[in-house]
C-alpha positions in Angstrom: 53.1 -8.8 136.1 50.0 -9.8 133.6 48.5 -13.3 134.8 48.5 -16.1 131.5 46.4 -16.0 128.4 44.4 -19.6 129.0 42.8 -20.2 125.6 39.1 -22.2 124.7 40.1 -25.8 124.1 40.4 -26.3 120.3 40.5 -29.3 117.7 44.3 -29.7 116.4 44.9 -28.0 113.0 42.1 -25.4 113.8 41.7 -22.0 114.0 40.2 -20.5 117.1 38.1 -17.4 115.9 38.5 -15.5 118.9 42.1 -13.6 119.6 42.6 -13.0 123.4 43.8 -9.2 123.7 47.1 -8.7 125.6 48.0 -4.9 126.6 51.2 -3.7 127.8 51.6 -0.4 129.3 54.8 1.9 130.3 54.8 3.3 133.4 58.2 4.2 133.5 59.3 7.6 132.9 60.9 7.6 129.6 60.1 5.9 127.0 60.3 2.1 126.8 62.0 0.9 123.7 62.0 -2.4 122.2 65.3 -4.2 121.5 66.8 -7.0 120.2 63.9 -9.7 118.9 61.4 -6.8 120.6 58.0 -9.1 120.6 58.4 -13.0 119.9 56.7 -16.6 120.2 59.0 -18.5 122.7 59.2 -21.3 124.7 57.5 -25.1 123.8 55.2 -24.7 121.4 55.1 -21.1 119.6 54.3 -22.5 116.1 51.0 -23.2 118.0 50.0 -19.2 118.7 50.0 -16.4 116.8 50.4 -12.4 116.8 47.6 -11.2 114.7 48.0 -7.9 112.9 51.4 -5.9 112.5 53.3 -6.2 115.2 54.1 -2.5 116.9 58.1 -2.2 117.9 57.9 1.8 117.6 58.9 3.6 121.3 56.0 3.4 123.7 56.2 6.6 125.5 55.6 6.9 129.8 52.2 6.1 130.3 51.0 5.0 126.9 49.7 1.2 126.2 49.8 -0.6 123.4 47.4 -3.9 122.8 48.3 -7.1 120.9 45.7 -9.6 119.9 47.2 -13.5 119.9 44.9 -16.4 118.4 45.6 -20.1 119.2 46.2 -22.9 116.1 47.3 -26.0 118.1 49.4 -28.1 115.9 48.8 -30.8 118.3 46.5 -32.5 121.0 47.0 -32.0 124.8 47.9 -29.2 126.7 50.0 -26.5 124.2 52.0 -23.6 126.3 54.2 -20.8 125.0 55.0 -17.2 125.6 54.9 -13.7 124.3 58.3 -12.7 124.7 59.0 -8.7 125.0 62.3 -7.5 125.1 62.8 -3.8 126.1 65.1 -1.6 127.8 63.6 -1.7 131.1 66.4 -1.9 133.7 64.3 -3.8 136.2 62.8 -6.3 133.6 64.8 -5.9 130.1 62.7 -9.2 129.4 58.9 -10.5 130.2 57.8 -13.6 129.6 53.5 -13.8 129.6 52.3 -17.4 129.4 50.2 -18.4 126.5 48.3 -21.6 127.1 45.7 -24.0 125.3 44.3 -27.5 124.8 44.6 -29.4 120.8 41.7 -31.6 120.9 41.5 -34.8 118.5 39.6 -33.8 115.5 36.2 -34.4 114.9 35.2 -37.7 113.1 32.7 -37.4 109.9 31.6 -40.3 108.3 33.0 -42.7 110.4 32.1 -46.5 109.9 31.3 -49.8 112.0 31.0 -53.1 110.8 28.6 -55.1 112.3 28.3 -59.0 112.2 
């Protein structure tokens, strides 16, 4: 099973500029077809991650791969987690769950004031 996707701290509201690459592969022997919501954002904070580019439900055929690139937006501060969801018709795993996680950081203060006495 593929490990998490820890993303780069980021400031909340931001846009990290570097997608993390995510790459599934069939080794079954027929082809693995994607079924019902195929490849979603679950769990606590989805709103917070993204699938960038088309999103690929077509048949992946035995042996072939297929990569997805996910970028983080935290839409908060502290620790943000959710996961790519792919539901196929693999009757050992119909559904896997990868772990997407990242830190919203406060944002950055510009022009900031302090009155002195």
């Amino acid at each position: 099973m593929p490990g998490p996707l820890v993303f780069n701290p980021a400031p909340e509201g931001s846009r990290q500029l570097t997608p993390q690459s995510l790459t599934i592969y069939n080794q079954g022997t027929a082809p693995l077809l994607f079924t019902g919501t195929g490849i979603a954002l679950t769990g606590a904070n989805p709103a917070d991650f993204s699938i960038v580019g088309v999103v690929v439900t077509d048949p992946l055929a035995p042996g072939a791969n297929r990569s997805l690139q996910i970028a983080f937006y935290p839409q908060g501060i502290g620790i943000r987690t959710a996961y790519v969801q792919f539901t196929t018709n693999d009757p050992s795993q119909p559904t896997l769950k990868i772990t997407l996680t990242g830190q919203g950081t406060g944002k950055n203060a510009v022009g900031a004031w302090t009155q002195y006495e």
